[in-house]
VMD Tcl script that builds the backbone (N, CA, C; Angstrom):
set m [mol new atoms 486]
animate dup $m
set s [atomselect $m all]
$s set {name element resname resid chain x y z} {
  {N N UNK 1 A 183.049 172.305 178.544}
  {CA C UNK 1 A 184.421 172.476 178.155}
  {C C UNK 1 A 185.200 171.239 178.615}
  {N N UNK 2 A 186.167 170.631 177.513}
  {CA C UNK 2 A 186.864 169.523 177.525}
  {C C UNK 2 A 188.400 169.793 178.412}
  {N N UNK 3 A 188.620 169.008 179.517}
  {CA C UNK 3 A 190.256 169.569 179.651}
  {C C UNK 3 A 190.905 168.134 180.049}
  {N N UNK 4 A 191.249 167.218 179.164}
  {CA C UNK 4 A 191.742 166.309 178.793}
  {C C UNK 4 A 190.685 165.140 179.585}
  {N N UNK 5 A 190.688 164.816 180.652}
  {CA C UNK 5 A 189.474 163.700 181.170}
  {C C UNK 5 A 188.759 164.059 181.462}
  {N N UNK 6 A 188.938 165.318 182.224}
  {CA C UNK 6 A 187.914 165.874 182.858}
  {C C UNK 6 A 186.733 166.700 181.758}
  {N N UNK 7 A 186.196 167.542 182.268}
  {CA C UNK 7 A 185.326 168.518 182.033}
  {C C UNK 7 A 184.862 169.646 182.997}
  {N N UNK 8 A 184.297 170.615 182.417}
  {CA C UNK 8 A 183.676 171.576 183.410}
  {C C UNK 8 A 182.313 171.878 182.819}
  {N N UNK 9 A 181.615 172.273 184.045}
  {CA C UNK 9 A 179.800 172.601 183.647}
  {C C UNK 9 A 180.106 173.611 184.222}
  {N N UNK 10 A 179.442 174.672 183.210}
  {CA C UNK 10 A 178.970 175.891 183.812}
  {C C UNK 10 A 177.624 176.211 184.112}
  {N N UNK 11 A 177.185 176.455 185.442}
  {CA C UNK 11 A 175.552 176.447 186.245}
  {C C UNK 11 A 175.666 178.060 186.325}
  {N N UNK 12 A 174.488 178.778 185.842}
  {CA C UNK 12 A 174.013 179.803 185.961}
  {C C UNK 12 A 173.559 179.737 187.973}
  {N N UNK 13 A 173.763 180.641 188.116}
  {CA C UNK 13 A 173.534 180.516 189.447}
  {C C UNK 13 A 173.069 181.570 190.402}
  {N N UNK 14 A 172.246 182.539 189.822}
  {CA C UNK 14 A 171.891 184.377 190.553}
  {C C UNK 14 A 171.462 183.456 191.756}
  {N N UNK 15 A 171.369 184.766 192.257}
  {CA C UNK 15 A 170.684 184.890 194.188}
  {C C UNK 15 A 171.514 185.654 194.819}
  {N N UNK 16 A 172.801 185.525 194.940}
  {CA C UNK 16 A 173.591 186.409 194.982}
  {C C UNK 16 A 174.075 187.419 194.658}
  {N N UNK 17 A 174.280 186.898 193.074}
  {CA C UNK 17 A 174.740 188.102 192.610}
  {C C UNK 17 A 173.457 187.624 191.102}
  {N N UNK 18 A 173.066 188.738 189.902}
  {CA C UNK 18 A 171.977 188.326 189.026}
  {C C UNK 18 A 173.146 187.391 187.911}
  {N N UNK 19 A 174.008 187.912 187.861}
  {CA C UNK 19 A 174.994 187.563 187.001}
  {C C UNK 19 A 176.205 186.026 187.115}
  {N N UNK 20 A 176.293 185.565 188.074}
  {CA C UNK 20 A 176.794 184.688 189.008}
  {C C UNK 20 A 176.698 183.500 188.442}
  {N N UNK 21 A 177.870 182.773 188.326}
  {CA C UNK 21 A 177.866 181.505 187.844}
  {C C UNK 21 A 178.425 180.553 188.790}
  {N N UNK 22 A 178.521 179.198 188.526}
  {CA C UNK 22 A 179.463 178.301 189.697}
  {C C UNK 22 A 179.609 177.017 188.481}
  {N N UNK 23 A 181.019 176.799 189.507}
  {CA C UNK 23 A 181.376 175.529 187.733}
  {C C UNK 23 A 181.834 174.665 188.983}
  {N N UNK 24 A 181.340 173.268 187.814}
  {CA C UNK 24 A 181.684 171.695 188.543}
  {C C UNK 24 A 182.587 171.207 187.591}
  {N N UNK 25 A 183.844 170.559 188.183}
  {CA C UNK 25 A 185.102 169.823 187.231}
  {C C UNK 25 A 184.502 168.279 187.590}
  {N N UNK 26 A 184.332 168.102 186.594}
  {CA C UNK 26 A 183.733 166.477 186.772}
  {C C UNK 26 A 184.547 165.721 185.669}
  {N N UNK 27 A 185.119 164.436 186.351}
  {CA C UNK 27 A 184.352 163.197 186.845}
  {C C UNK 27 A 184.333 163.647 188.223}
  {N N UNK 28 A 185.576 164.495 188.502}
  {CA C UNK 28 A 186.163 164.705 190.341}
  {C C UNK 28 A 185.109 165.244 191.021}
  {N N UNK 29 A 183.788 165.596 190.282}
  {CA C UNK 29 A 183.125 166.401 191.397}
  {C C UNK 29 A 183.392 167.389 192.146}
  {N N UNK 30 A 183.976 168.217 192.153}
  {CA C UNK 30 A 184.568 169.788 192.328}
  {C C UNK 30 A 183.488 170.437 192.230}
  {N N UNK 31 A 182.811 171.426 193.283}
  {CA C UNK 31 A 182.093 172.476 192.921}
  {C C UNK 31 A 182.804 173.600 193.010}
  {N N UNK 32 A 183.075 174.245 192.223}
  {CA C UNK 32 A 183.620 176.191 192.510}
  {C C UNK 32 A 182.071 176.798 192.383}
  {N N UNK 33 A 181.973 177.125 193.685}
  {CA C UNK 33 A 180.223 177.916 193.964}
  {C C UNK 33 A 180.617 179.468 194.374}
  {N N UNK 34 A 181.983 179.979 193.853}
  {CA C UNK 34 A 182.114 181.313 193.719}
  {C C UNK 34 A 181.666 181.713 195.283}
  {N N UNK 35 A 180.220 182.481 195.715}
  {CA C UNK 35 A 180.174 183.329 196.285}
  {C C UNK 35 A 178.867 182.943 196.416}
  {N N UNK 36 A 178.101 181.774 195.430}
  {CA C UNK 36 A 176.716 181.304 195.207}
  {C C UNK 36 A 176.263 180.929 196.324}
  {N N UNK 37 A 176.950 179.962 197.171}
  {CA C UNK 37 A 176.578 179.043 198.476}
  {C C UNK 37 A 177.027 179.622 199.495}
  {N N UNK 38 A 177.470 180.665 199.689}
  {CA C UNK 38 A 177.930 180.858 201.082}
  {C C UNK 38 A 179.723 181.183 200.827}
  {N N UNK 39 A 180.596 181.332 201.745}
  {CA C UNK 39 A 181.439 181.136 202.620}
  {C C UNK 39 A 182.166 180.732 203.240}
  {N N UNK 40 A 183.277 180.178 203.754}
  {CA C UNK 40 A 184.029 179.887 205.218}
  {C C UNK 40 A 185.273 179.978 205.469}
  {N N UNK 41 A 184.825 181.174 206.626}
  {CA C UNK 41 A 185.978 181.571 206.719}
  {C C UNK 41 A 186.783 180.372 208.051}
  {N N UNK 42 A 187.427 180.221 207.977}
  {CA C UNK 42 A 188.304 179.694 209.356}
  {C C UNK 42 A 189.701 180.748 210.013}
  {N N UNK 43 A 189.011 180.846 211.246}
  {CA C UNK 43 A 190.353 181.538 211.647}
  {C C UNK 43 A 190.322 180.740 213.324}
  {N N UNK 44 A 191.576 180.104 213.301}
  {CA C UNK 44 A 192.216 179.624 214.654}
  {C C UNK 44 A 191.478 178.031 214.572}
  {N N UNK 45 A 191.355 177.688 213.450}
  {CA C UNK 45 A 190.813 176.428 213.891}
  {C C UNK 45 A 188.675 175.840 214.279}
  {N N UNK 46 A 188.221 177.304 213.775}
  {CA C UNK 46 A 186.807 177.566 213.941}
  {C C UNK 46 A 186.798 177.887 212.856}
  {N N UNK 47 A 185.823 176.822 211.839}
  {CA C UNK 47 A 185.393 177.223 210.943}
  {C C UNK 47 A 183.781 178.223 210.869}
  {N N UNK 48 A 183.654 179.011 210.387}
  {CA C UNK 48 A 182.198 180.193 210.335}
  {C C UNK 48 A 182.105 180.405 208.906}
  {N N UNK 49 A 181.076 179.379 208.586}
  {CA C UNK 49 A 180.436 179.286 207.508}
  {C C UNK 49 A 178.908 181.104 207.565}
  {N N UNK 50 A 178.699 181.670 206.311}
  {CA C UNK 50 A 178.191 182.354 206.386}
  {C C UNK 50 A 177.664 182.201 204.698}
  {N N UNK 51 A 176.305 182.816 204.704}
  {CA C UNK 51 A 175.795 182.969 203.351}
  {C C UNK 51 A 176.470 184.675 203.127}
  {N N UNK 52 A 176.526 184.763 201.268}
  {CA C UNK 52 A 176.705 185.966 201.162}
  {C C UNK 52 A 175.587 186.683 200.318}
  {N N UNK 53 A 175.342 187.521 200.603}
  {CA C UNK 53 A 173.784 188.121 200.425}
  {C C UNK 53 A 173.661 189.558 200.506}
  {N N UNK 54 A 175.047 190.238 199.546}
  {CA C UNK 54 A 175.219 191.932 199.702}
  {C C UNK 54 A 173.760 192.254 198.860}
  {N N UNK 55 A 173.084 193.263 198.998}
  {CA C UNK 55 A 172.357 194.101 197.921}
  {C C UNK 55 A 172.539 193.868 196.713}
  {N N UNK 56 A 171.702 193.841 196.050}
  {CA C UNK 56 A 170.516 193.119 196.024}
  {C C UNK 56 A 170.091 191.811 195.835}
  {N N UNK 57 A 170.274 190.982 197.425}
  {CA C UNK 57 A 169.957 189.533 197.320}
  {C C UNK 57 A 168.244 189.360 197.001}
  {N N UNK 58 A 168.371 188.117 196.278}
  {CA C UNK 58 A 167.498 187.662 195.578}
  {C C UNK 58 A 167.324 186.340 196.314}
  {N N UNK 59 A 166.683 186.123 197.548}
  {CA C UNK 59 A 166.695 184.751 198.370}
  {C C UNK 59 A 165.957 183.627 198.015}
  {N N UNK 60 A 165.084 184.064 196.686}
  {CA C UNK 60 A 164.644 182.818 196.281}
  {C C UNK 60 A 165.296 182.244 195.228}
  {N N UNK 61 A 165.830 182.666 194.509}
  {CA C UNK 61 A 166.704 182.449 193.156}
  {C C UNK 61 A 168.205 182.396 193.879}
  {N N UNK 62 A 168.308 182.520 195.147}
  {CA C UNK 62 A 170.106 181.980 195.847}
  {C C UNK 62 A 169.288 180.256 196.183}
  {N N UNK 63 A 168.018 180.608 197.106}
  {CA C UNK 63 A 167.994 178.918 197.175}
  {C C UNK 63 A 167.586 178.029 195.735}
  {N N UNK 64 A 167.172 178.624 194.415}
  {CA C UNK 64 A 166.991 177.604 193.638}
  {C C UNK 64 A 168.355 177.126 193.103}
  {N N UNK 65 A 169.364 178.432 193.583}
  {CA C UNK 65 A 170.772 177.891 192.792}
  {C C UNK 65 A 171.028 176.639 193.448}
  {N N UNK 66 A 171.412 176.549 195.136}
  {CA C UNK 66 A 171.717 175.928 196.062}
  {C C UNK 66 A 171.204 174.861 195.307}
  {N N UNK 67 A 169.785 174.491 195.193}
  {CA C UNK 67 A 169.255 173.427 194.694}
  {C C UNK 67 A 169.908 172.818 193.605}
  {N N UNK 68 A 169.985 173.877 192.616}
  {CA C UNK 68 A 170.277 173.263 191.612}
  {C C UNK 68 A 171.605 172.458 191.631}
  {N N UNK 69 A 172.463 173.287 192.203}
  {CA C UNK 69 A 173.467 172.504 192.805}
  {C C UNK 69 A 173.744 170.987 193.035}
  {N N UNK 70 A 172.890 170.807 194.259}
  {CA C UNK 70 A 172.267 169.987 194.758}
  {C C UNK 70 A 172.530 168.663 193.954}
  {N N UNK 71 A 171.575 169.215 192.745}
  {CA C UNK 71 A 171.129 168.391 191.778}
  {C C UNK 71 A 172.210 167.292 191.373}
  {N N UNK 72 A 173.268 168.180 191.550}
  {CA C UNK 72 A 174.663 167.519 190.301}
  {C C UNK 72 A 175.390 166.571 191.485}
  {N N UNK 73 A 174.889 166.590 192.721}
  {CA C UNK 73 A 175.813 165.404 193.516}
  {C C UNK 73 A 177.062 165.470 193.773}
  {N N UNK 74 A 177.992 167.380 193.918}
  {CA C UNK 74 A 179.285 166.712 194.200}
  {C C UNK 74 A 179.795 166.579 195.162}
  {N N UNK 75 A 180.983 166.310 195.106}
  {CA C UNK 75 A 181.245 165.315 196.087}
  {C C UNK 75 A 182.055 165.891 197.110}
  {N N UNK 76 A 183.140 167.502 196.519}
  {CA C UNK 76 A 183.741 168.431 196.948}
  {C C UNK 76 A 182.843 169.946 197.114}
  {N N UNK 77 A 183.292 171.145 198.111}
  {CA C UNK 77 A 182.643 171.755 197.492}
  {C C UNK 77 A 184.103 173.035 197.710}
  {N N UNK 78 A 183.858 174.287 196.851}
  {CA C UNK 78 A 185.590 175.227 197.141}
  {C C UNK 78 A 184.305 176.411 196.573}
  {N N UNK 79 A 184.209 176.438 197.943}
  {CA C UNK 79 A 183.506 178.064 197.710}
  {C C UNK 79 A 184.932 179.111 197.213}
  {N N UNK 80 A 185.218 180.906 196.844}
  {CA C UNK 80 A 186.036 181.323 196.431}
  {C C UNK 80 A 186.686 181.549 197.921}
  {N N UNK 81 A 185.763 181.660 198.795}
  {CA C UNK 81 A 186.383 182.055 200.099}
  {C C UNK 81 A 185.742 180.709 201.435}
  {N N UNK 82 A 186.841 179.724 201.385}
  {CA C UNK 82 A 187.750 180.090 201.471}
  {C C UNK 82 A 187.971 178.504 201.608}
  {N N UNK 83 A 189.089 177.842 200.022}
  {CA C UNK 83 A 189.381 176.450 200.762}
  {C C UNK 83 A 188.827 175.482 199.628}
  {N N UNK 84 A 189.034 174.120 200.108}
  {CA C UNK 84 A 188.474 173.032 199.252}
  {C C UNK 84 A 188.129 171.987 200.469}
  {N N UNK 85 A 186.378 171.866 200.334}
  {CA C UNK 85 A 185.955 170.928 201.644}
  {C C UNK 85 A 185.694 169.665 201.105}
  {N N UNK 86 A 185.371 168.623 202.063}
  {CA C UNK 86 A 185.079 167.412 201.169}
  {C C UNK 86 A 183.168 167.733 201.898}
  {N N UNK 87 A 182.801 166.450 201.412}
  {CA C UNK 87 A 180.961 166.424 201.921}
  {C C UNK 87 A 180.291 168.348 200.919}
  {N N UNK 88 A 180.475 168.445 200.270}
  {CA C UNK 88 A 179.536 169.024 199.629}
  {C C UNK 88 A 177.928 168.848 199.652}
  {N N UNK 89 A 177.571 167.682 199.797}
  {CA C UNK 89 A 176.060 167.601 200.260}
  {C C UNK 89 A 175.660 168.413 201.539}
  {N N UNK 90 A 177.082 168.121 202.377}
  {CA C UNK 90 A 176.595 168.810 203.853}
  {C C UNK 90 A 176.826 170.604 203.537}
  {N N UNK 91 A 177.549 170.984 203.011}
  {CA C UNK 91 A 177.861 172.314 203.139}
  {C C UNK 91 A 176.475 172.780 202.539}
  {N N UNK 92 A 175.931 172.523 201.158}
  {CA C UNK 92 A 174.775 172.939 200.640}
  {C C UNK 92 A 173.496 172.963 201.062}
  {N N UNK 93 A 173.464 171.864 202.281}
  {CA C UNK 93 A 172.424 171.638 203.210}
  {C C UNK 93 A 172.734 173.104 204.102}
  {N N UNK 94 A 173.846 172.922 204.111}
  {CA C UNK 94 A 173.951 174.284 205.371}
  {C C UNK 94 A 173.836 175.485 204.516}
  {N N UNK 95 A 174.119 175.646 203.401}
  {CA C UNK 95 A 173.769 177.265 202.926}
  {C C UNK 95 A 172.332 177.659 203.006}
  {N N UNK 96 A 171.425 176.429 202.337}
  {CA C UNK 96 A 170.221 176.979 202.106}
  {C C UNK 96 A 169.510 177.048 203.797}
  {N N UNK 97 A 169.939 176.180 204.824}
  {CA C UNK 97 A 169.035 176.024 206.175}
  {C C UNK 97 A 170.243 177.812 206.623}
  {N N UNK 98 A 170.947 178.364 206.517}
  {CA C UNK 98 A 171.601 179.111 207.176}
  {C C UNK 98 A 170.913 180.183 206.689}
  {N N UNK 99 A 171.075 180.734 205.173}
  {CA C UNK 99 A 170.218 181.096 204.861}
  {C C UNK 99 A 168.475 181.890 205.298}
  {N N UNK 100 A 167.856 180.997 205.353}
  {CA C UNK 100 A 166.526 180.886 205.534}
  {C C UNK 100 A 166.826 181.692 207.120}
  {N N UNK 101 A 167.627 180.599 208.369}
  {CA C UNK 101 A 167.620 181.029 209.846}
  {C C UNK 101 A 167.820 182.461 209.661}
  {N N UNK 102 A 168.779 182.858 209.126}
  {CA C UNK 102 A 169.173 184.483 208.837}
  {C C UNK 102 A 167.847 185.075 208.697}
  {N N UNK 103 A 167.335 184.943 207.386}
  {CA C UNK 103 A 166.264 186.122 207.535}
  {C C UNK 103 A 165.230 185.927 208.113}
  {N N UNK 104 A 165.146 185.011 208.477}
  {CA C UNK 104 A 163.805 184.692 209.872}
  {C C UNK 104 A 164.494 185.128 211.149}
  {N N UNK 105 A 165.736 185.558 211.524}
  {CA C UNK 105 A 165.983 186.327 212.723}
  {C C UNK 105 A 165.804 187.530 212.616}
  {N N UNK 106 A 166.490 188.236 211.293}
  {CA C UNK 106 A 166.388 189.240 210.638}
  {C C UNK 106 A 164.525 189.912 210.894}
  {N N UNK 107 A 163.674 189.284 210.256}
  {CA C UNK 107 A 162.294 189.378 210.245}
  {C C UNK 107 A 162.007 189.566 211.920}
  {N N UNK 108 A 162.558 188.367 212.417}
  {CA C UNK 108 A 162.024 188.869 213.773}
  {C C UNK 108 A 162.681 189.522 214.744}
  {N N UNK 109 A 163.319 190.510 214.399}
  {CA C UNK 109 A 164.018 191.172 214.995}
  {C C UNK 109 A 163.233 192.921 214.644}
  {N N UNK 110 A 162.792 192.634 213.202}
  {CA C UNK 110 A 162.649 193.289 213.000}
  {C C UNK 110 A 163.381 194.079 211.555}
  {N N UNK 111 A 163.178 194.249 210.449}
  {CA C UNK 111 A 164.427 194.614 209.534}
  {C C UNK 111 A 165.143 196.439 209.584}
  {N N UNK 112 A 163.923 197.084 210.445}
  {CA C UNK 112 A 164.664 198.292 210.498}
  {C C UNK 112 A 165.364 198.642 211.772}
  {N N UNK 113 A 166.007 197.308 212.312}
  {CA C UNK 113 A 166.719 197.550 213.436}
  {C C UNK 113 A 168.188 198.026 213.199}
  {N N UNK 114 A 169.044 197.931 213.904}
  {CA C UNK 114 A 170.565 198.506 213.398}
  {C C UNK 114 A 171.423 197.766 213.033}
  {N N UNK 115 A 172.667 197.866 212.950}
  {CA C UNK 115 A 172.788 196.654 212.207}
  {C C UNK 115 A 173.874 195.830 213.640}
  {N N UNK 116 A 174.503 196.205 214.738}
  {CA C UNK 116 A 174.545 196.446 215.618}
  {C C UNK 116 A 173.847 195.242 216.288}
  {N N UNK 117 A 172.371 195.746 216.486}
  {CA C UNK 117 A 171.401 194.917 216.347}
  {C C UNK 117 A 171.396 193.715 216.008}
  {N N UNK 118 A 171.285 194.127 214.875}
  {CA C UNK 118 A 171.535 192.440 213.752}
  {C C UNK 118 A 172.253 191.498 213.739}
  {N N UNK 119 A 173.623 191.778 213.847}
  {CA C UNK 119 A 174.585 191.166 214.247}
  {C C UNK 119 A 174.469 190.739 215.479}
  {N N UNK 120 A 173.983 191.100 216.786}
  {CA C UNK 120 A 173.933 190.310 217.628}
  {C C UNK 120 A 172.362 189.126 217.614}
  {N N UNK 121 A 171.621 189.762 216.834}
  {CA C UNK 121 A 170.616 188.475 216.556}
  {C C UNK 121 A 171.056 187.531 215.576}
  {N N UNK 122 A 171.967 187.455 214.752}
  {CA C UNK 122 A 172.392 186.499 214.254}
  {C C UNK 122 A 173.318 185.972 214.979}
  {N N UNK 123 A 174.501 186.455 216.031}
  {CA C UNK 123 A 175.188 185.382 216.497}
  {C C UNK 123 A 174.516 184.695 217.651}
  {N N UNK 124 A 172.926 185.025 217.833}
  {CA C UNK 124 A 172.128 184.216 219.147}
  {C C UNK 124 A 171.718 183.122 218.209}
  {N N UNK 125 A 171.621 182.972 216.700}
  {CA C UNK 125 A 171.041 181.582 216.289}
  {C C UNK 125 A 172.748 181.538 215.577}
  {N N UNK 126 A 173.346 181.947 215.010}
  {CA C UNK 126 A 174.696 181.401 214.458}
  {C C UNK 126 A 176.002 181.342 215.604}
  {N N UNK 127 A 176.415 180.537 216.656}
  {CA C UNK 127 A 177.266 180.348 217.460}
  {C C UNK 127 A 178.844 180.722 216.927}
  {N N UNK 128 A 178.707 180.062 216.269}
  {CA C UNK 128 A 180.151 180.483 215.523}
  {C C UNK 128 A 180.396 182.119 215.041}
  {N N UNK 129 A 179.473 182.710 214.800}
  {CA C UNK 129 A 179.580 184.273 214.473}
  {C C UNK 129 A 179.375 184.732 215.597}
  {N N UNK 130 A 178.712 183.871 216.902}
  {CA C UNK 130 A 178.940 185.201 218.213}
  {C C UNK 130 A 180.224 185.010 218.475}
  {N N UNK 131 A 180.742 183.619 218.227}
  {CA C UNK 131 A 182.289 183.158 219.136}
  {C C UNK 131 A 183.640 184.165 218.076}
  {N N UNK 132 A 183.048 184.537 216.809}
  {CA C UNK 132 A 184.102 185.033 216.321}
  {C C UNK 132 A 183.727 186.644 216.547}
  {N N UNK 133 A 182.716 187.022 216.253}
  {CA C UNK 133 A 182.541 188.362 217.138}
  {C C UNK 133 A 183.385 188.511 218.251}
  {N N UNK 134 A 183.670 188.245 219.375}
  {CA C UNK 134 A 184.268 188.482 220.629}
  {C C UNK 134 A 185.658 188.097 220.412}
  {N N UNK 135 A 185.738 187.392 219.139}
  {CA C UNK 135 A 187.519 187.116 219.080}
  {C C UNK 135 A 188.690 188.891 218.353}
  {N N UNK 136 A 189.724 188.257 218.171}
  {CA C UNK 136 A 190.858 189.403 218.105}
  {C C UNK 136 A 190.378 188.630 216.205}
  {N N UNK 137 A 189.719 188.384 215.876}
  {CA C UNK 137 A 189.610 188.608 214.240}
  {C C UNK 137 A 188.444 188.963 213.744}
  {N N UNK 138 A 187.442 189.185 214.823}
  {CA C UNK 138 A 186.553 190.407 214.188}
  {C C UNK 138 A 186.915 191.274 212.795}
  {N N UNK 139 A 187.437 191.813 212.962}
  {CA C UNK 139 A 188.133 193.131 211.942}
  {C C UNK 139 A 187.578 192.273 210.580}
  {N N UNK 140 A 188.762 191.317 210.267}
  {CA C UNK 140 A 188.832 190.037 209.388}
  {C C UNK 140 A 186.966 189.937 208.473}
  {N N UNK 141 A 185.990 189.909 209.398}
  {CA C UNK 141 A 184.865 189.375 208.608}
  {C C UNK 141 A 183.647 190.591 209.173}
  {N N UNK 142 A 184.160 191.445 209.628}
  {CA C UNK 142 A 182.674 192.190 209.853}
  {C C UNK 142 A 182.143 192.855 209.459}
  {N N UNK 143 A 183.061 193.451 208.255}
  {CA C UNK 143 A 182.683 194.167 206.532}
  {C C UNK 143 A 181.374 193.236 205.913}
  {N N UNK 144 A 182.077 191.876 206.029}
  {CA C UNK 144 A 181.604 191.121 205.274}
  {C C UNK 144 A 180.358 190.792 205.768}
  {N N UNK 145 A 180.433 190.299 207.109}
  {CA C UNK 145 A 179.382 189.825 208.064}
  {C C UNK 145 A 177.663 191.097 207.559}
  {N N UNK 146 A 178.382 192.633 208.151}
  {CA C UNK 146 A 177.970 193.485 207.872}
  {C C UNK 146 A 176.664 193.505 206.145}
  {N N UNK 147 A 178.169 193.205 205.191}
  {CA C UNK 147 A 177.399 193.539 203.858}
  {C C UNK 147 A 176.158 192.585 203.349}
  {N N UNK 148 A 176.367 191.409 204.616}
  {CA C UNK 148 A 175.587 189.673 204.295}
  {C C UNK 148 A 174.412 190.377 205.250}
  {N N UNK 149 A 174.007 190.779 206.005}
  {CA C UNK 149 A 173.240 191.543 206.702}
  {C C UNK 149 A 172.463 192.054 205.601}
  {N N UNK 150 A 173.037 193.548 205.662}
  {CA C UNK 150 A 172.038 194.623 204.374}
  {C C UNK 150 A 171.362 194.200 203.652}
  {N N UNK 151 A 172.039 193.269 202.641}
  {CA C UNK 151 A 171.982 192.271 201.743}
  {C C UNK 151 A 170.166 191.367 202.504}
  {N N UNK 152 A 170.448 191.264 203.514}
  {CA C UNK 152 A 168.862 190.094 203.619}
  {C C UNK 152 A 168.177 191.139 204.247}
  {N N UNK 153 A 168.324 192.389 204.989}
  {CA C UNK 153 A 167.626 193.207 205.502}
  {C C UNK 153 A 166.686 193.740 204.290}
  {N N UNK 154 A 167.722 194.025 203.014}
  {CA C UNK 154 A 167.497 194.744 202.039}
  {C C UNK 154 A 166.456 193.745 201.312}
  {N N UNK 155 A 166.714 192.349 201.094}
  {CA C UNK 155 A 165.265 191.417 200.472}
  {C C UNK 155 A 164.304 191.695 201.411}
  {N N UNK 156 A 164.323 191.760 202.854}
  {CA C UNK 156 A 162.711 191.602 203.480}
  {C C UNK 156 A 162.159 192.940 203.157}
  {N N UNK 157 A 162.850 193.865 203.442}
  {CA C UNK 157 A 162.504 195.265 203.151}
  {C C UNK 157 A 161.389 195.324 201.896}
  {N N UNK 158 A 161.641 194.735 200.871}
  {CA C UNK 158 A 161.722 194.889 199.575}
  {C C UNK 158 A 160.258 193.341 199.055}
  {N N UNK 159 A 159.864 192.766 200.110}
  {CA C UNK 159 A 159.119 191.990 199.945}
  {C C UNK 159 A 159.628 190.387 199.696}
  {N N UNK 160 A 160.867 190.368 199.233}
  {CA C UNK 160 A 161.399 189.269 199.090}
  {C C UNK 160 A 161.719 187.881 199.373}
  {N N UNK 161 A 161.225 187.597 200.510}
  {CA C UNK 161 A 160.952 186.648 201.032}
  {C C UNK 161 A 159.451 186.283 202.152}
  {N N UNK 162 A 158.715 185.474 201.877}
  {CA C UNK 162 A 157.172 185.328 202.265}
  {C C UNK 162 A 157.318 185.773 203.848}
}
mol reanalyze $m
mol bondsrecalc $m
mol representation Tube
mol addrep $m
């Protein structure tokens, strides 16, 4: 789609969600990665980047999106939540390595642990989610935190990742 210099690409993009798209405004390099890549929230000056991965994540088809991503080189990235970052190479590096750490804590934790549980084995490898755990904005992301949980509990459960 033409919008006077620019343009937009629309990238099919499941893993997240099966249906899920993410669009790049180019020449500017803009990624809108929706909900595809992750996350970040900032509250007080701490940014806590998080993948989102409600039921029924699909963790190999979220990292081929990431990739595909990848592919297109941009230069921004504006996930829906929350913002417009610059270094897009770095954020996408961090979805797919954040990603992966998740359900390899997840796995070794065990996936039919609580979620309780879970949450505190992810903020022993994610720092920023223990430091916002113990803050007064908990409330703010632990729905979310929560549903990004299920979401990868629910792929290992399910065979989904090796």
């Amino acid at each position: 789609m033409s919008l006077g210099s620019s343009s937009i690409r629309v990238l099919h993009t499941p893993g997240h969600a099966s249906h899920h798209m993410s669009l790049v405004l180019e020449p500017e390099g803009i990624l809108f990665t929706g909900d595809s890549a992750g996350v970040i929230f900032n509250f007080g000056g701490l940014e806590v980047p998080m993948p989102t991965s409600p039921p029924p994540f699909k963790p190999k088809m979220y990292l081929e999106s990431v990739a595909k991503m990848e592919r297109l080189s941009p230069r921004r990235f504006a996930p829906t939540h929350f913002g417009l970052h610059d270094d897009a190479p770095r954020w996408l590096k961090l979805a797919t390595e954040q990603v992966v750490r998740w359900l390899e804590a997840i796995r070794s934790a065990g996936p039919s642990s609580d979620i309780q549980t879970l949450e505190n084995v992810i903020g022993s490898v994610e720092p920023s989610v223990a430091q916002l755990l113990k803050s007064s904005e908990t409330f703010a992301v632990r729905g979310f935190l929560d549903t990004t949980i299920m979401g990868l509990k629910d792929a290992l459960e399910r065979g989904e990742w090796p």
